[in-house]
C-alpha positions in Angstrom: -7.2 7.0 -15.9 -6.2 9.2 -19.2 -3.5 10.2 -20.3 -3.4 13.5 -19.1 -4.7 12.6 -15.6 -1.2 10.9 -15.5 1.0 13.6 -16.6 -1.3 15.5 -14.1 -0.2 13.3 -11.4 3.5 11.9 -12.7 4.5 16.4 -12.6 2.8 16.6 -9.0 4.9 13.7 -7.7 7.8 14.4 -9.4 8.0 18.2 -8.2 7.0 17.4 -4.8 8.8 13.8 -4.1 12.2 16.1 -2.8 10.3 18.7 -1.9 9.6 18.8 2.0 6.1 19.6 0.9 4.6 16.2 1.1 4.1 14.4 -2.7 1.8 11.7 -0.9 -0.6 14.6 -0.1 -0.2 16.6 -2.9 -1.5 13.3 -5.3 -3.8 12.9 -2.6 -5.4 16.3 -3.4 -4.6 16.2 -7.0 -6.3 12.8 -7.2 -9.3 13.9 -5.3 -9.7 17.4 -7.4 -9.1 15.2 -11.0 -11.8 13.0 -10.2 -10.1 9.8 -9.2 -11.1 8.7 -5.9 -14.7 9.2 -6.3 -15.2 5.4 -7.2 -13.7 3.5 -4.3 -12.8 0.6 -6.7 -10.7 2.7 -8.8 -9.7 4.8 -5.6 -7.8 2.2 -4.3 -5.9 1.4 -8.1 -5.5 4.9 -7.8 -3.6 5.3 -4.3 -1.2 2.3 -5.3 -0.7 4.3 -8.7 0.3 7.1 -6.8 3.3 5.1 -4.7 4.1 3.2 -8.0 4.9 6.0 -9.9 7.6 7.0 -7.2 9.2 4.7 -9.4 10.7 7.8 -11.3 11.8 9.5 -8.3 13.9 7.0 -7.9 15.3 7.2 -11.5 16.0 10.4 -10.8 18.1 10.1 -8.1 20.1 7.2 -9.4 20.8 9.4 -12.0 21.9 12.2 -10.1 23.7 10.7 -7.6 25.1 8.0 -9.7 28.5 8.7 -8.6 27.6 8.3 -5.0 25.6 5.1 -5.9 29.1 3.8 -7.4 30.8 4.6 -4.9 28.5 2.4 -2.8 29.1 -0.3 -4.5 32.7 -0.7 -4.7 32.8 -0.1 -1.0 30.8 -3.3 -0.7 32.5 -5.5 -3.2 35.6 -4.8 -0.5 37.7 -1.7 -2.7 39.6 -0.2 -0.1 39.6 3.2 -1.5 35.3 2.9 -1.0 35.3 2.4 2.4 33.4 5.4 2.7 31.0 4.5 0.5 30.2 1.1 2.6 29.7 3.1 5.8 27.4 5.2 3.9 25.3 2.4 2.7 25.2 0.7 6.1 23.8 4.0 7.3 21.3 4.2 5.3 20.1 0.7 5.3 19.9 1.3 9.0 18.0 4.0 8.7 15.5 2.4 6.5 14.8 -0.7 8.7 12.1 1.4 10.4 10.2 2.4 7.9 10.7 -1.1 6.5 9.2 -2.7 9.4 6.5 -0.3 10.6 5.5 0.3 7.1 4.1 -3.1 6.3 2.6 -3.8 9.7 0.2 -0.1 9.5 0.1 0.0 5.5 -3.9 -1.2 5.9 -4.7 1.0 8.7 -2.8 3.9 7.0 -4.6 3.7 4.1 -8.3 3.1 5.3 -7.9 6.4 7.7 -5.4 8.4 6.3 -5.4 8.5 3.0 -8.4 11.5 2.4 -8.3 14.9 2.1 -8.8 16.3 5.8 -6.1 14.3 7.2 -3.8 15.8 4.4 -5.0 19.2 5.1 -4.1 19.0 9.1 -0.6 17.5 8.0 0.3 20.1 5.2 -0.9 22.9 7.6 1.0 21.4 10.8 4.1 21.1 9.0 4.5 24.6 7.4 3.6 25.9 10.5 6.8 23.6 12.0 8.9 25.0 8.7 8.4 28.6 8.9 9.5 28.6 12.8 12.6 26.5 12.1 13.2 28.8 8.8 15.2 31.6 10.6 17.3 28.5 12.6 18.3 26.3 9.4 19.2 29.7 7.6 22.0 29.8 10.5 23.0 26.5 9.4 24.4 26.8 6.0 28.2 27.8 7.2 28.5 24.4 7.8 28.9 23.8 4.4 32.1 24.9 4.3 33.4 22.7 6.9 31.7 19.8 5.8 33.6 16.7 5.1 31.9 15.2 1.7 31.5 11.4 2.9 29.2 11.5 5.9 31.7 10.0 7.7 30.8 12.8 10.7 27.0 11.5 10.4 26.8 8.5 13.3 25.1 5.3 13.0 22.8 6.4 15.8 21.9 9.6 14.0 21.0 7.9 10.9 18.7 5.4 13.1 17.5 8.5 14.3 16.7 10.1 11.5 15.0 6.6 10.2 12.3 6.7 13.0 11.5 10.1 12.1 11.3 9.4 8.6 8.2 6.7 9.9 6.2 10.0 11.1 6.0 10.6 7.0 3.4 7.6 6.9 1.2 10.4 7.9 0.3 11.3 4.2 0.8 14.8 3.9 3.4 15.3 6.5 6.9 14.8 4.1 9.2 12.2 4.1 11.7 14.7 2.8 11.1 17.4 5.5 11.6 15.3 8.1 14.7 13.4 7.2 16.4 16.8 6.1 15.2 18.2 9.3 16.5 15.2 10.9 19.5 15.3 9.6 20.3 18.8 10.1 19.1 18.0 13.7 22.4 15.9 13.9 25.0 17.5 12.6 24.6 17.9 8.4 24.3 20.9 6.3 20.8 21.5 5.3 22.4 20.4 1.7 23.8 17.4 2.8 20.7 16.4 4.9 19.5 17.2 1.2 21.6 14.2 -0.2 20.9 12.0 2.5 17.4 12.1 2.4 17.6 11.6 -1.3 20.1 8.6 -0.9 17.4 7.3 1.7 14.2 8.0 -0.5 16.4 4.6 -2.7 15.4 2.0 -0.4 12.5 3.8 1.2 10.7 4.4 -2.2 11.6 1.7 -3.7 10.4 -0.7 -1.2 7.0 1.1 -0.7 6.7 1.0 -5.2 7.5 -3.2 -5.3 5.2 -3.5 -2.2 2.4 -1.6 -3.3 2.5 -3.1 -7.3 2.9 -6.6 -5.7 0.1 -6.2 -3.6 -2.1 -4.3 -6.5 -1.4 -7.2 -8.8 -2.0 -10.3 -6.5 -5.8 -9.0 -6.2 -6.0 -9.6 -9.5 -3.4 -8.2 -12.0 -5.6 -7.3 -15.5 -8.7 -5.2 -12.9 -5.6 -3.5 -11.1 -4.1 -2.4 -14.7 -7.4 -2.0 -16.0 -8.4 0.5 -13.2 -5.8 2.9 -14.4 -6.5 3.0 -18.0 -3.5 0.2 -18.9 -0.4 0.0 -18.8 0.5 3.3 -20.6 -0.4 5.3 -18.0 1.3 3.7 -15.8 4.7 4.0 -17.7 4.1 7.2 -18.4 3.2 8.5 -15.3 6.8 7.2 -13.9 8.1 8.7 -17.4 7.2 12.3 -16.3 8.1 11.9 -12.7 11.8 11.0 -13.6 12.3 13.9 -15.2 10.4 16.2 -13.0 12.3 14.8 -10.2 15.4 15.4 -11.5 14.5 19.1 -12.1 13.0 19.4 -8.6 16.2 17.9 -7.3 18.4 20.2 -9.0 16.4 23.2 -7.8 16.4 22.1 -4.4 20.0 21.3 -3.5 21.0 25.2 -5.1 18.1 26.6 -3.1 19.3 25.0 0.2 23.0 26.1 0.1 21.4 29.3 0.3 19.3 28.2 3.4 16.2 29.0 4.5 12.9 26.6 4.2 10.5 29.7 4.5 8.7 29.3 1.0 8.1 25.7 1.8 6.3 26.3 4.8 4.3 29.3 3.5 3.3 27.5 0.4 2.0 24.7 2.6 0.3 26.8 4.7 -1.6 28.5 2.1 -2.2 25.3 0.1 -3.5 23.7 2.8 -5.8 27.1 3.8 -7.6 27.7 0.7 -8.7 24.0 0.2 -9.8 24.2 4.0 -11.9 27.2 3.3 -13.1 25.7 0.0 -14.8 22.8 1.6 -15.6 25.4 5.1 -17.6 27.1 2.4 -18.9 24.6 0.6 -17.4 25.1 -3.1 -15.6 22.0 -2.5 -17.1 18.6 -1.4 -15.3 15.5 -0.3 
């Protein structure tokens, strides 16, 4: 992997990590279209490059939210002013134990049938179609806003466990981790910014556990071919590098775009994504 393959693929998941547009699928395709999945050797570096640099993400959103990440914190070394900030963390550590579970017991299976082009295609399709018919609906939603307490302490235990199973129909690469934990969210009870945050908050554990899993289980089959298969480490750092700071743009975007509602251009920009590459390999200009 070069350089510039990296940027390539640090921008896509970076812009698309937040975005309930699906960054698995997007890196997918971009992978596929750079070049990188055609030897199945390098293919496989290649996929576990792709949840390792999610790695950034992350950095963005501790960065962001580092307030909210304090806050966290103090509520569990026991401040009493941060007892908000313990409930919040207990909801979203209950809300990742699905993931957690189910994502280690189907990562294999995932990957050998999942992880190609057509599968991504059905997914991006199927879930714009889902956004632009919930559009009009979570345009409604943004009054909510203004009655919105700013501690989740409205958001249930239940809903966030809720909200973690759906999150597990994201293992479907292409389908959005982000779309359906802010449509879960919204589903019980939050503004379609603070589903926003929550999903964010949740992407923590959720990412970060899928980026220690997938680099642990890159390097125990056999560390220097795994680093080799992506060029060194360079690429690697600088892949996560440009996702940070991507991400943080992205996130930024996002959360001033949502308190004005509507998810319209997400679904219609899947939709077309997902047409013209279906019609490029209907046609034959593109091969898999």
């Amino acid at each position: 992997m070069t350089i510039l393959q990296a940027i390539v693929l640090g921008l896509v998941e970076g812009i698309t990590e937040y975005l309930p547009v699906s960054s698995t699928g997007h890196l997918i395709l971009a992978s596929w279209l750079l070049g990188l999945a055609e030897d199945p050797a390098r293919k496989a570096a290649v996929d576990s490059f792709n949840i390792i640099i999610q790695g950034g993400a992350i950095l963005a959103v501790l960065g962001l939210y580092r307030a909210r990440v304090a806050l966290m914190l103090r509520g569990l070394a026991g401040a009493p002013e941060a007892r908000a900030g313990r409930e919040l963390f207990v909801k979203l550590v209950i809300a990742f134990l699905p993931a957690a579970v189910l994502g280690v017991l189907l990562d294999d299976w995932i990957e050998e049938r999942l992880f190609h082009p057509t599968p991504v295609l059905l997914a991006l399709g199927g879930g714009g179609l889902i956004l632009l018919v919930l559009s009009r609906w979570i345009g409604t939603l943004t009054a909510r806003e203004a009655n919105e307490r700013d501690d989740f302490s409205n958001f249930p235990y239940r809903a966030a466990l809720a909200v973690g199973f759906m999150q597990c129909l994201a293992m479907w690469p292409g389908t959005s981790r982000s779309m359906v934990t802010i449509l879960g969210g919204i589903l019980f009870g939050l503004s379609p910014r603070r589903a926003a945050e929550f999903s964010f908050l949740l992407g923590l554990p959720t990412l970060g556990g899928a980026c220690v899993y997938k680099l642990a289980k890159g390097l125990k089959a056999g560390p220097e071919a795994f680093i080799d298969a992506l060029g060194g480490p360079l690429p690697i750092a600088v892949g996560i590098a440009v996702a940070a700071v991507s991400a943080a743009l992205a996130i930024k975007w996002l959360v001033g775009y949502l308190s004005r509602g509507g998810f319209a251009v997400f679904g219609w920009w899947r939709v077309v994504v997902a047409a013209l590459l279906a019609a490029g390999i209907a046609t034959g200009h593109v091969t898999l």
